[in-house]
C-alpha positions, -999 to 999 in steps of 0.1 A, spaced: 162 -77 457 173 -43 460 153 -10 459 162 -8 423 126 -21 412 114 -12 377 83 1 365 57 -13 348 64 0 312 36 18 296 16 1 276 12 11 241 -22 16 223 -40 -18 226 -71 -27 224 -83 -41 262 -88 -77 247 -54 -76 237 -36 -58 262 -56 -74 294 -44 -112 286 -7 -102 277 -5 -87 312 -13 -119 331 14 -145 307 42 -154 319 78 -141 311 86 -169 283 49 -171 270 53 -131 267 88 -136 250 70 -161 230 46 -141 215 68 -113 211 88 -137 186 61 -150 167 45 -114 164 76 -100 152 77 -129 130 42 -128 121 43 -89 110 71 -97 85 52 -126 72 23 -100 62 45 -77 49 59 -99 26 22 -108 17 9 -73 11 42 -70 -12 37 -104 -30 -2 -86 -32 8 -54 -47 33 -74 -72 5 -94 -82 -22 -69 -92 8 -46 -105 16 -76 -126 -25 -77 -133 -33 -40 -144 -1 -19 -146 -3 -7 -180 25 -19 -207 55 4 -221 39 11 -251 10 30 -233 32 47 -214 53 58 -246 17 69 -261 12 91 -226 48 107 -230 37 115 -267 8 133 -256 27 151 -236 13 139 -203 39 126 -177 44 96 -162 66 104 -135 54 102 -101 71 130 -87 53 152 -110 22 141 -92 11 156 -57 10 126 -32 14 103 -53 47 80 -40 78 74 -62 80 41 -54 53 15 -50 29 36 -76 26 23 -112 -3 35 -145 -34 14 -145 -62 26 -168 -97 24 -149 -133 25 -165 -156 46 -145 -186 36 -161 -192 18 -196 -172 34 -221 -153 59 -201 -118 49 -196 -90 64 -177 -54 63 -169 -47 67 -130 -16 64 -111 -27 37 -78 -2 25 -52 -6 9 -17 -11 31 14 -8 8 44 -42 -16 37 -57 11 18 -56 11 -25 -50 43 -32 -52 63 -67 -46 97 -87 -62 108 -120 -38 109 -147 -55 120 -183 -86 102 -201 -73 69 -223 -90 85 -252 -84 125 -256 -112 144 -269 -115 149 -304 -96 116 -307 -128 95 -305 -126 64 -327 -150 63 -351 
């Protein structure tokens, strides 16, 4: 060995009971986990997307709704929205309490549902009678 030694590399933001017991594996067993890690995090991204599919699938609201919005003049394009994302975000209508309906845009922020008013299902002075 020469006087070319390497550092430790820093470790990143770990929790102790994580980071402690990597520390004292082996080469392989660390190379191990690396792989199944790496393989693991794209297996739960595919599930989060297979999740947000699925309940898109579930409550996203149908063309025809969103033909009635555009005829009320309200849009339904994201980017005319503040924070809401242009992809990933779809129109679900969500009932606040019995009777009171609403349209909001809701999209997937990391593990967080996130969701943005949009305009009341029913206008005023549209009531149904």
């Amino acid at each position: 060995m020469g006087d070319d030694c390497r550092e430790k590399p820093p470790a990143p933001d770990l929790p102790a009971y994580v980071r402690e017991p990597l520390e004292k594996q082996s080469p392989d067993r660390l190379e191990a986990i690396a792989a199944y890690a790496s393989a693991l995090a794209a297996w739960k991204r595919d599930e989060r997307e297979r999740e947000l599919e699925q309940r898109r699938t579930e409550e996203a609201v149908d063309e025809d709704e969103l033909d009635e919005l555009e005829r009320r003049g309200v849009s339904t394009d994201p980017a005319d929205y503040e924070g809401v994302p242009s992809s990933g975000a779809y129109v679900t209508i969500k009932e606040t309490k019995p009777g009171y309906r609403y349209y909001y845009w809701q999209w997937r922020d990391g593990e967080e549902w996130l969701n943005e008013y949009i305009a009341p299902v029913q206008p005023k002075g549209t009531e149904k009678r």
